[in-house]
C-alpha positions as CSV (number, residue, x, y, z in Angstrom):
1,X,52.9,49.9,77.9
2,X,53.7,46.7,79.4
3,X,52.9,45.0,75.8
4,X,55.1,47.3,74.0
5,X,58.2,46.9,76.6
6,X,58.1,43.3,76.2
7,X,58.3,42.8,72.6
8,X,61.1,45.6,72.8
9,X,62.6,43.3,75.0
10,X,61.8,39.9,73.3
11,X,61.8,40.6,70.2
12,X,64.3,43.3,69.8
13,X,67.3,41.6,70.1
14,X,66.7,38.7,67.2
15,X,65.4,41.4,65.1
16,X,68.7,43.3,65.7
17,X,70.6,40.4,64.7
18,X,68.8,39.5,62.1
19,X,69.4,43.0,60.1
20,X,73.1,43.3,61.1
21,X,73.5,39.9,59.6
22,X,71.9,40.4,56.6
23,X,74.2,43.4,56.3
24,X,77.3,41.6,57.4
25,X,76.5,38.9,54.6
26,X,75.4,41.2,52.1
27,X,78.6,42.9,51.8
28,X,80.9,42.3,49.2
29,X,84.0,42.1,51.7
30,X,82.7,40.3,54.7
31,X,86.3,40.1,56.3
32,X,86.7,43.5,56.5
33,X,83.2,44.6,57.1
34,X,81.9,42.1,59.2
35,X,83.6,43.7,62.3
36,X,82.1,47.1,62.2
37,X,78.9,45.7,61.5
38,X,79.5,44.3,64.8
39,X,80.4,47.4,66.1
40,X,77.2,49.0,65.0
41,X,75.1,46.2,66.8
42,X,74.4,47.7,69.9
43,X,73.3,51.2,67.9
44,X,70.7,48.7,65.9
45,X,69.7,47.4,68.8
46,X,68.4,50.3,70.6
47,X,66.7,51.5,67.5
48,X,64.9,48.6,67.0
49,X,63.8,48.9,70.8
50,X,63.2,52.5,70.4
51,X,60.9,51.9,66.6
52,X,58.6,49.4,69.1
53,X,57.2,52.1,70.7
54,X,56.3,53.8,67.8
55,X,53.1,51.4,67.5
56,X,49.6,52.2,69.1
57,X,49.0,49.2,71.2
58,X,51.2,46.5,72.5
59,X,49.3,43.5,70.6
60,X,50.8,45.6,67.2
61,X,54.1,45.7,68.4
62,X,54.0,41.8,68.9
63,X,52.8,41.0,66.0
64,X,54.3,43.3,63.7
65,X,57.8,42.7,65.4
66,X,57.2,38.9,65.3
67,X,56.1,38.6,62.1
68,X,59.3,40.5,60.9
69,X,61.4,38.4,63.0
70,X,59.6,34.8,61.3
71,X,59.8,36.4,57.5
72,X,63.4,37.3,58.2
73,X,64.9,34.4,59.4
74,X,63.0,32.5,56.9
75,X,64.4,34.1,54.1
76,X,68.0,34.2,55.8
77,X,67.6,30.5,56.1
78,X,66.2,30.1,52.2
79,X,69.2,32.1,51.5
80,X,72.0,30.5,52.8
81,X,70.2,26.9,51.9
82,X,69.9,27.7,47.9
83,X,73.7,28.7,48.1
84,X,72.9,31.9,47.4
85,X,74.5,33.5,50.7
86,X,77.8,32.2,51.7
87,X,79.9,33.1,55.4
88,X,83.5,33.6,54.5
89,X,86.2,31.5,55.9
């Protein structure tokens, strides 16, 4: 249990950033969108916390949740480094 708990707590955040960004920059109107995506943050963000528990040992939930985390960002950064991704002014 403690396993599980602490990736919730470690991990869930970044991982609840990570996919309300990709949303927020994924949209085809980020000034108006980017605010309730915002909104919707802190509703990610308990999900995500809530889907870690959802794995049979703690050493899963790492991992899985890590590696997720790692892939995402990476491609975030590959994204917005080919120009592929821009942030609105």
């Amino acid at each position: 249990m403690w396993g599980k708990s602490t990736a919730a707590v470690f991990l869930g955040l970044p991982l609840s950033v990570l996919a309300v960004g990709f949303a927020a920059l994924l949209s085809s109107d980020q000034a108006t969108t980017t605010l309730p995506w915002l909104l919707l943050f802190f509703v990610v963000w308990i999900a995500v916390m809530t889907c870690t528990f959802l794995f049979k040992t703690g050493l899963r939930a790492w991992l899985w949740m890590s590696g997720l985390t790692v892939a995402g960002y990476a491609a975030l950064h590959f994204l917005k480094a080919s120009g592929l991704i821009r942030i609105a002014a």
